[in-house]
N, C-alpha and C positions, 0 to 999 in steps of 0.2 A: 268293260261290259257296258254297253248302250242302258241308258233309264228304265227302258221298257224290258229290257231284260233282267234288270234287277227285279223290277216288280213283281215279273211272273216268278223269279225267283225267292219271292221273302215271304212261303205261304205263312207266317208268325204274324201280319201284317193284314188288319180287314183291309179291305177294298179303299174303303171311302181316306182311312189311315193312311193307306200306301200313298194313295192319290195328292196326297197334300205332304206327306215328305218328297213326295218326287216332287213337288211344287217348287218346294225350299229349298231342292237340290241338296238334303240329307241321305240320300235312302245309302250313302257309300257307307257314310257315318254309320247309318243304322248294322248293315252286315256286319261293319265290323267290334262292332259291340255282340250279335249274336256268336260271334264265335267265340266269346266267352262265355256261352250257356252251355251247362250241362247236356241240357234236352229241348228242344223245338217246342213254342209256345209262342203267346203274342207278346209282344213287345210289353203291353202295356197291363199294369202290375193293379188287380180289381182290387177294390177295399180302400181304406181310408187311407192317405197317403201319407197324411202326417204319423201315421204308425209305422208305417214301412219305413219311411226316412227316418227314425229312431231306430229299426231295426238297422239301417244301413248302417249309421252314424257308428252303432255299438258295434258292428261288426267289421266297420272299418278300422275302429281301435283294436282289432287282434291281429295275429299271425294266425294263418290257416292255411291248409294243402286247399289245393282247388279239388273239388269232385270229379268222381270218372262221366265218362259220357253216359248217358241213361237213355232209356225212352218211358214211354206214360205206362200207366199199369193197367189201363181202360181195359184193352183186349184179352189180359190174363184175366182179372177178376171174371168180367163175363164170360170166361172159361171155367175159372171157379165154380163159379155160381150154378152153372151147368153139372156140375161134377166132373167134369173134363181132366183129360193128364196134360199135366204141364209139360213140355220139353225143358232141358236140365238147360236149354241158351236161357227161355225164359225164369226157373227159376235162380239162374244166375245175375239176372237182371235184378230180382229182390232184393236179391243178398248183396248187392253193390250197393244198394240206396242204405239196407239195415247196416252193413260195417262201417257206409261213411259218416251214419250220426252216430254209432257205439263210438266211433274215434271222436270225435264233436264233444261227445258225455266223458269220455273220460279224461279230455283237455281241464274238466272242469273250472272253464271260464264263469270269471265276475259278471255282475253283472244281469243285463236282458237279455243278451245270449246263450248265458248260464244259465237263469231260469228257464228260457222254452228249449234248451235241451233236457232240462230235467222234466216237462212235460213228455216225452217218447218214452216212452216206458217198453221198450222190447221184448215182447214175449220171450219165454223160453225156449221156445219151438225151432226157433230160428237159427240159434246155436246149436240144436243138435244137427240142422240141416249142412251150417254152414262151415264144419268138420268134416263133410265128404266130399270139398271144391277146393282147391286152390285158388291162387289169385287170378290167375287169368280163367279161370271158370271150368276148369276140367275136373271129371269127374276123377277120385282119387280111390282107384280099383284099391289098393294094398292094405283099405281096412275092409276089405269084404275078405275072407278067406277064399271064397270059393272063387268069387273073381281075381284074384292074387294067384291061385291056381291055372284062371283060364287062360290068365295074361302070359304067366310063363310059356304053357303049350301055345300058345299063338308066336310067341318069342322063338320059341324051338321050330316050329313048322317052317316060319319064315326062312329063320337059318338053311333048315335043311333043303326049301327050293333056293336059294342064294348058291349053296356048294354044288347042288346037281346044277343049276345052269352053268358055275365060275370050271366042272369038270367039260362042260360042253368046249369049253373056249379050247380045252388042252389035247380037241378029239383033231385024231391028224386029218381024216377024210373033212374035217369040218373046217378049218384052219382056213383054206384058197377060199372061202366063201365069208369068212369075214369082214366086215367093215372096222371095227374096233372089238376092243376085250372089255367090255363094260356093260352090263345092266343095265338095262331101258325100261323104265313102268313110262305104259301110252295106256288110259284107260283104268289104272289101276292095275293093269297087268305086266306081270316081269315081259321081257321081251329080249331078242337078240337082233341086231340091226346085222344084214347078209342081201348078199345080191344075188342076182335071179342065175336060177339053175342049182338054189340049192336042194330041192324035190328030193333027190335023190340020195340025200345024205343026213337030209333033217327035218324028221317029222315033225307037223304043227301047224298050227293055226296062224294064217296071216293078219294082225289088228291094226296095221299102218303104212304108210307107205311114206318115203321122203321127196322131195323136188327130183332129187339127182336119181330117184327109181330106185333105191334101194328100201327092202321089206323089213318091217319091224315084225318077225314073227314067233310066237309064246310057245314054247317048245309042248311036245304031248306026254314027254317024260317024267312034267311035272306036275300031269295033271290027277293025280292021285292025290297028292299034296296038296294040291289048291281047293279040290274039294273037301279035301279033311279040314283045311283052313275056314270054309264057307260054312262050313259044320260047324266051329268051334265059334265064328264070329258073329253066327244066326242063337247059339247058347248064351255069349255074351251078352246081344242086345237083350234077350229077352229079361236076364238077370237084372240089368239096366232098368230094364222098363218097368219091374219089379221095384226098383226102387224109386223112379219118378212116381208111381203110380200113389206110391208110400208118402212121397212125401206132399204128392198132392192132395191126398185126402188130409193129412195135417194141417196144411196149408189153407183148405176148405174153409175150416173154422175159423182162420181170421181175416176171414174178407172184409168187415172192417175196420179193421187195425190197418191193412194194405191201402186199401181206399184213404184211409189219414194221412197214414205216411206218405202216401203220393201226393197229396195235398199240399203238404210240410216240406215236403223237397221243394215241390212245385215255388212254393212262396221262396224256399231257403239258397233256389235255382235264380231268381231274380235280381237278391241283395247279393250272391257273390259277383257275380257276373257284371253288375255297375261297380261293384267296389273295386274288382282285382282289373279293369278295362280302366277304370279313373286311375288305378297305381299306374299300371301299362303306360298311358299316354300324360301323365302328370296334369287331368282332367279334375274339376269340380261338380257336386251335384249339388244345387239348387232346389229348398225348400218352396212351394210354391206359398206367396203370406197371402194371408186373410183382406184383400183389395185387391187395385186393378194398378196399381204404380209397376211401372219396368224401369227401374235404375239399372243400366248399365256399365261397367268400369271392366274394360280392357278384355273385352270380348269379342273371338276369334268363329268368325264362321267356320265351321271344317270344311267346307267345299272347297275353300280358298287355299292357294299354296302360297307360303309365306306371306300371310296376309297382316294389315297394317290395321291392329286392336282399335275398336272400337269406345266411345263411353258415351252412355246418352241418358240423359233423363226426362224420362216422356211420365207426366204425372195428369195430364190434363186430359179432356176426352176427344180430341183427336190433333195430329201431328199431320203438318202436312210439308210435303222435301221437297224443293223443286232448285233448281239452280243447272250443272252444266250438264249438256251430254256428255254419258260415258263416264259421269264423273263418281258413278258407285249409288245411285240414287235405290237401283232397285233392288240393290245387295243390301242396303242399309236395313230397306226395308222387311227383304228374307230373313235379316238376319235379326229382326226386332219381333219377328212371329218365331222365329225357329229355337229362341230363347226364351219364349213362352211354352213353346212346345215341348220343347226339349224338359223345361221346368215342371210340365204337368205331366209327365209322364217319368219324373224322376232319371234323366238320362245325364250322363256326364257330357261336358262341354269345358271349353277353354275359358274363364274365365277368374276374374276376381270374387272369390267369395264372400269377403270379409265388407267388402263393398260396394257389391251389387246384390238387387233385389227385387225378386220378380213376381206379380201377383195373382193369382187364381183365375180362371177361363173353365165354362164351362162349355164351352164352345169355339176353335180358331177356322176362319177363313182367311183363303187369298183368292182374292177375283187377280190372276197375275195372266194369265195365256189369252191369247187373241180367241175368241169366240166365236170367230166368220166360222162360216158351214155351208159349203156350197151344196151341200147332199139335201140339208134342212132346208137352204132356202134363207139364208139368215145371214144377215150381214154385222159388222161387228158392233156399229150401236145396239144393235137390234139385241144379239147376245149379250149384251153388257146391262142391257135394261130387262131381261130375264135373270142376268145375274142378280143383279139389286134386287128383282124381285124376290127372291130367295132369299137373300137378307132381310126382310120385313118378317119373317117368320120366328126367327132368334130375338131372342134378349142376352142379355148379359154375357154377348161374344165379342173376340178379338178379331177385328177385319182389317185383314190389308188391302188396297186397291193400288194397283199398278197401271202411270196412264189413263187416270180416270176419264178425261175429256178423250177418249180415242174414239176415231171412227167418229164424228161431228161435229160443226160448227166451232169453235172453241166460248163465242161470247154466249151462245146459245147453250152449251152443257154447262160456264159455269152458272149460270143463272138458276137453272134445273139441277145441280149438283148442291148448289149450294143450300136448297131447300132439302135435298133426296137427303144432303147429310146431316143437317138439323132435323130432319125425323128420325134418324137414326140415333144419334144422341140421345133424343127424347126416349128413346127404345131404353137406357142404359148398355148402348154397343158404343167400344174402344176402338177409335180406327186411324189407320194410317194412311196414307195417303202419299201418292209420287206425280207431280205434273210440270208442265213443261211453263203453264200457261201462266202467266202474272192475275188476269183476270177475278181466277177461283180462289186464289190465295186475298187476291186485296180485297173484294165481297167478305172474308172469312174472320181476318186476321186482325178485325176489333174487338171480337169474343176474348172473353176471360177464358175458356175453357179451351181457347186453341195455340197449337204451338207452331213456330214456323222454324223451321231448318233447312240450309240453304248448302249443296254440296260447294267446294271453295275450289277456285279457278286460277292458275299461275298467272299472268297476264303476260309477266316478263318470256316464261320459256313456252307460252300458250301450251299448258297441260293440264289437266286436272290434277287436282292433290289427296284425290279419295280423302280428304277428313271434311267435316260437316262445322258449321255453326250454326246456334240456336238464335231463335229471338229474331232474322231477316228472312227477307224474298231474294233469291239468287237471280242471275243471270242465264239462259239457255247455252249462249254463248255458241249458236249454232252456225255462224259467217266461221269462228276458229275452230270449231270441231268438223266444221267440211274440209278447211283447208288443212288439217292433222290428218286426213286421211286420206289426201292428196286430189283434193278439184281444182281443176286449172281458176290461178288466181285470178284472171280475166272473168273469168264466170262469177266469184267470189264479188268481187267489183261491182260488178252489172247490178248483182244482187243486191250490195249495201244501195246503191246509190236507188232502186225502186221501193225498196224498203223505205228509204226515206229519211232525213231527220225529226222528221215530225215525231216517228213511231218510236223512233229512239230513245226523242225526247221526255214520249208519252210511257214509254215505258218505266223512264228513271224518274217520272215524278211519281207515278203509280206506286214503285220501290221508296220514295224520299216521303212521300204523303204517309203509306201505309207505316212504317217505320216514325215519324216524327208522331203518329196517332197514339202510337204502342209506346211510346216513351213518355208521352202526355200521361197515360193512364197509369203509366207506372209510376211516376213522379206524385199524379194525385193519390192513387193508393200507397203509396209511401205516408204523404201528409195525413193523409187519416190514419195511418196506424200508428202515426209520431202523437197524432191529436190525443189517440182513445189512449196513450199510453201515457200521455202528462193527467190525461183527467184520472187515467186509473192511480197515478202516484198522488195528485188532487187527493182524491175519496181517501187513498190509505194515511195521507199526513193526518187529515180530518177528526179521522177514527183513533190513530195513535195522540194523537190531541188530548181526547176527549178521555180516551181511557188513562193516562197520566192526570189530567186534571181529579179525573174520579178519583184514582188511586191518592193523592195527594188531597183532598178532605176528607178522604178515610182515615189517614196518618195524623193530620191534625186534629180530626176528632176523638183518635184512639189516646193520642198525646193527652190532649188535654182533659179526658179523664182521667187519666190514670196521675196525672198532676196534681188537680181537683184530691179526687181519691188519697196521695198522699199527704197534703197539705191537711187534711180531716183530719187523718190519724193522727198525723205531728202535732196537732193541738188538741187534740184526745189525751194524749200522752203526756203533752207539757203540763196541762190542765191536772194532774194528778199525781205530777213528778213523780211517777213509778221511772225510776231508770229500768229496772228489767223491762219494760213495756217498748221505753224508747228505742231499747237492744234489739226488739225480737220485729219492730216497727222497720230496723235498718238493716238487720238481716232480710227480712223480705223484699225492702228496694233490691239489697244487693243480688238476691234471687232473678228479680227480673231484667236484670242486666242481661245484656248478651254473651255469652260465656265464651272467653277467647281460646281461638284454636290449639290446640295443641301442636308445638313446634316438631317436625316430622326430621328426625334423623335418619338422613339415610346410612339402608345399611352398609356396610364393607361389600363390594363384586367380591367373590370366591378368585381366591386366586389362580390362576389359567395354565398348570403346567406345561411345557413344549419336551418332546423328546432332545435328548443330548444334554438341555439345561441343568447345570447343579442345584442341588439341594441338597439341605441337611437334616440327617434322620436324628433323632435325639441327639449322641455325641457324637455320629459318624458324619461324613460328608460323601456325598456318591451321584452319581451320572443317572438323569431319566429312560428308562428303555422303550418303555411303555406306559399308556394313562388310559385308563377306564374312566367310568361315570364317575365311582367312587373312591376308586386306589388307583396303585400305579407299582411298574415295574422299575427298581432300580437296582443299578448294578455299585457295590461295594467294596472296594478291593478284590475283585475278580469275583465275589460271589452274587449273584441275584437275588432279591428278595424282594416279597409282593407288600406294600404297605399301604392304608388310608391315606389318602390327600390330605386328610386332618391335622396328621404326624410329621406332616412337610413343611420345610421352611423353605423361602429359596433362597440360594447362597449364592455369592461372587463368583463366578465364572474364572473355575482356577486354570492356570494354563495346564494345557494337555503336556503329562506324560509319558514317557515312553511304554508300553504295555511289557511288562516281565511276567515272564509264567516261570513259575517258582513249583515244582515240585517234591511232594516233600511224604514220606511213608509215615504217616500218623495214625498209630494204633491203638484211638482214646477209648477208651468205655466209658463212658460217664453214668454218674448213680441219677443225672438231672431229672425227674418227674415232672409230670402234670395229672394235678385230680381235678375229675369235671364231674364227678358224682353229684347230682342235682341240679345240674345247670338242663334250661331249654338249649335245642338244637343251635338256635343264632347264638345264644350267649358262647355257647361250648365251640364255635369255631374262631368269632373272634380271638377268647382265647390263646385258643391253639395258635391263629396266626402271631400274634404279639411272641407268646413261649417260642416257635418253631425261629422267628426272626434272632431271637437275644439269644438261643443257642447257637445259630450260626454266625453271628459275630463272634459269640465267644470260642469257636472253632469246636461244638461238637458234633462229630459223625454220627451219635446216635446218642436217642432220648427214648421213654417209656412217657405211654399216654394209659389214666387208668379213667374209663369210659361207666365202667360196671354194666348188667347184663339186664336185668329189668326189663321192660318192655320190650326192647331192642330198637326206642328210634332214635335213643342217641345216638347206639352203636353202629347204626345206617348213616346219621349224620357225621360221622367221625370217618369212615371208610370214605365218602365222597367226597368230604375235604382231603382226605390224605392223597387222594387220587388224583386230583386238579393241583394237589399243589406241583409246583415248578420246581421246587429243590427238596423234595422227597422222592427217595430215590425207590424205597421198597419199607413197605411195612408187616409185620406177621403178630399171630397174635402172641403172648408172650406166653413161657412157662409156669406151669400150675402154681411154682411154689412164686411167681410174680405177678399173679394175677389170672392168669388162664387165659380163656376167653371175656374176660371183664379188662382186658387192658392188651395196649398194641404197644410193637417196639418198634421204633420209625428211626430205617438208615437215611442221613443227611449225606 
């Protein structure tokens, strides 16, 4: 599909929009991101951006069905509103948008996505409607009875014209006039396909005709039937429209609830359609940040087929590319707008996320197309100095210029250019820039605020290498790209040799001047930053100086009173020979002592059981099966049992075994109890587990538990351990004269 016909084709896209993706050589990009929209709308997503890129982010952390296709509800509502009947396409169309957020709601996702489905609050209404549609949107006659009725006689009618035609096929006078034995609807009408001169054998009406002359004609035998059919199918609709009409006045009343939720799609239409196109194509979306920096890292124009990633970092206010023809100067350049673009309109793109980072535009241009106009009267300076004009209008926009000096003079635009671009800067406008000329770059390329990058030239296989370097003025390299596209080397020749070496040479000094400039400057702005960085370590030894020296006659002041202070007492006290005075004198020194730390033993790690590891249970020794947080499952001479990690030692790892299964008919009954009369619930299951382990070491199959009956939460607590245990095999409650219901007898 040609450019121009993309455009007329992307009505999703204003004018001015379309105009500058097709500039970029996006607009392929762009279709095929709309094919992952729901419903037709503009590309670019109103409101505050940084909230939709949180909407995307949280929606891109889920699994989701993508939505069915929709359109806008604009034209229903102002049907609504009118009081108008819906047709049952249209409110089919609702009911697609209302089931696909009920399915959304009842995902009940975490999160942002979570919360604004819990803001749709779906009326009730909608559910009664959308019990009489199936999935694909048909009305579902079989809960109306009387339509359940109509549909069979419509069922029957049919039949009965099917058999009177399929009798037609078996009529002998009718047979030499057939073409085949099969039913034809042309028009919605049965039909028999017969060739001419059947008049005289078969009444009816002619509704078609074929290439070869044979008549599709609807027999009149069954025209009794068709209009009993037209009768039954004119009762239907109207039954039909009985109930659109029903549910349109339902529907009346929440026109806006419908108006929201069209809104809510609308928005909810945006975020799937970038997210599940970025799964699709293994694309990123790029938050636009709060500046004007475009770091770039390993970023793919789509235009390009197997294209060779790009990384640039343009921080300055304007970039200016010049170096070889053909060497990707003005791709660089598309593709440094088209990731701004792309960025402020939240679109996915091929790139490094984690690493690149692109900054806010409330405005991009590309002065990029020739602007000659023979219709206008305009030549291509002429247009390019209308363009500029244009940009004097903006602030704080991103502009690229493609071939700035075209269309004049070359020493003469850079001189004009290089003023028109220092007003623009002054504007607060970001701009790019591509030229061929040495001129406008060395005028330029002593500013701190400008950058130079130079596409890079093979010498040895004279090709270009589409990759760029920053910080030089390139070469045209215009003698090796005539001869790469094949002008006779004799032409080539003539050419160097008028060109001259003067210009040659004026060239490579213009390149060795402007560069030996930029490295001057970079070397003194180095030395000042090494300067302010010794003065700032200067001020801070200073400071640390001062404040140790402070801190340090506070300590000997604090010392030597508190010395002073002691030395008083001690001859207070000697002066009086109280010893209890001297005592309670050196207890207070030893008070002001600094009180030494306490020795920190650490504790024992909890020891870390592994399944299969031995261990020993009190006298038993047995195999790990399982370990929880707190117990662990071990097996014991063939039997299982759940024990605390507490109760564990670990043991030597005995050599394995041969496993013997030993069966043996043991018919014990034991008298063994447990009373937990008064215990809380946790007390009464440990317990249980301790009793439950020592009777099946001692091999009994069965035990009695007496619980007692009281409130019944022990009794609840008791049933729920017997249940989870692993080698209880059935519990019941025990006989009257052993407890009743206040006690369980538990098979092992």
């Amino acid at each position: 599909m040609e450019p121009s016909e993309i455009v007329r084709s992307m009505s999703s896209l204003s004018s001015n929009l379309a105009e500058l993706f097709g500039k970029l050589d996006l607009l392929p990009h762009i279709t095929s991101l709309e094919q992952f929209f729901s419903r037709e709308q503009n590309i670019a997503i109103p409101g505050d951006q940084e909230r939709h890129y949180r909407y995307i982010q949280a929606l891109d952390a889920l699994e989701f069905k993508a939505p069915p296709k929709s359109v806008g509800f604009e034209s229903i509502i102002n049907h609504l509103k009118k009081q108008g009947v819906l047709r049952f396409e249209e409110i089919h169309e609702l009911l697609k948008v209302v089931r696909y957020f009920r399915l959304m709601r009842n995902h009940e996702f975490a999160g942002l996505i979570g919360e604004w489905m819990e803001t749709i609050i779906i009326p009730e209404v909608f559910s009664e409607i959308d019990e009489y549609f199936d999935h694909e949107g048909n009305f579902i006659e079989s809960r109306d009875e009387e339509l359940h009725k109509i549909a069979q006689r419509i069922k029957a009618i049919k039949t009965e014209i099917n058999e009177s035609i399929k009798r037609l096929f078996h009529t002998q006078k009718l047979t030499p006039y057939l073409v085949d034995t099969q039913i034809h609807y042309i028009n919605d009408e049965e039909c028999l396909l017969v060739r001419g001169g059947f008049n005289h054998v078969l009444k009816g009406s002619v509704v078609g005709r074929t290439g070869a002359g044979f008549f599709y004609v609807a027999p009149d035998s069954v025209l009794r039937s068709k209009e009993q059919l037209r009768y039954v199918l004119q009762e239907r609709e109207t039954k039909l429209y009985e109930y659109a009409k029903r549910f349109s006045a339902k529907l009346s009343n929440l026109v806006p609830f419908i108006g929201f939720i069209d809104r809510e799609f609308d928005r909810y239409d945006h975020y799937q359609a970038r997210v599940l196109f970025a799964r699709a194509r293994d694309f990123a979306i790029l938050k636009p940040q709060n500046n004007t920096d475009i770091v770039l890292e390993e970023f793919s124009h789509p235009a390009i087929h197997k294209p060779k990633p790009i990384s640039v970092d343009f921080r300055s206010n304007l970039l200016m590319i010049t170096g070889v023809n053909a060497g990707g100067k003005t791709m660089l350049l598309k593709s440094l707008l088209s990731a701004a673009l792309m960025a402020k309109y939240l679109i996915p793109m091929k790139i490094n996320p984690h690493k690149s980072r692109i900054g806010s535009f409330k405005r991009i241009e590309a002065v990029i197309d020739d602007p000659q106009s023979v219709s206008n009267d305009i030549s291509t300076f002429a247009g390019r100095m209308v363009q500029f004009s244009h940009l004097f209008e903006h602030k704080s926009a991103l502009v690229g210029v493609d071939e700035i000096e075209l269309g004049t003079d070359s020493d003469e635009a850079a001189a004009l250019f290089a003023i028109v671009l220092d007003e623009l800067i002054k504007r607060g406008q970001k701009i790019i820039v591509t030229t061929h000329h040495k001129r406008l770059a060395a005028l330029m390329a002593d500013r701190d605020d400008v950058e130079l990058m130079a596409a890079l030239y093979d010498e040895e296989r004279r090709l270009p290498t589409y990759e760029f370097l920053q910080g030089v003025i390139g070469k045209s390299y215009a003698f090796e790209t005539a001869s790469r596209y094949g002008i006779n080397p004799a032409i080539i020749t003539r050419a160097k040799s008028l060109y001259g070496e003067n210009h040659e040479k004026l060239s490579v000094l213009i390149e060795r001047g402007s560069e030996l400039e930029r490295e001057l400057k970079r070397k003194n702005r180095e030395v000042d930053e090494r300067l302010e960085s010794l003065k700032s370590q200067e001020r801070d030894l200073k400071e640390a100086r001062e404040y140790l020296r402070t801190e340090l006659d506070h300590e000997k002041a604090k010392l030597r009173t508190g010395y002073d202070e002691a030395i008083r007492e001690a001859k207070e006290a000697a002066k009086g020979m109280d010893m209890a005075a001297i005592h309670r004198q050196l207890n207070k020194a030893q008070a002001k002592l600094p009180k030494p730390e306490p020795i920190k033993i650490a504790e024992p790690e909890p020891i870390k059981y592994e399944i299969g590891q031995s261990v020993k249970y009190r006298t038993q020794r047995g195999t790990v099966v399982s370990v929880g947080a707190k117990d662990a499952m071990i097996e014991v001479e063939g039997m299982r049992l759940r024990v605390k990690l507490t109760d564990l030692k670990p043991s030597g790892n005995l050599p394995k075994k041969p496993k013997v299964t030993v069966t043996s008919q043991i018919d014990q009954k034991s008298g063994l109890k447990l009373d937990l009369h008064g215990l809380r619930g946790e007390e009464a299951c440990e317990r249980m587990d301790k009793f439950l382990s020592d009777a099946l070491l001692q091999g009994f199959d069965e035990v009695i538990i007496y619980h007692g009956i009281g409130t019944g939460k022990l009794s609840y607590a008791v049933k729920e351990f017997l249940k989870a245990h692993p080698s209880v095999k059935s519990f019941v409650d025990a006989p009257q004269h052993l407890g009743g219901f206040g006690a369980k007898i538990v098979r092992l």
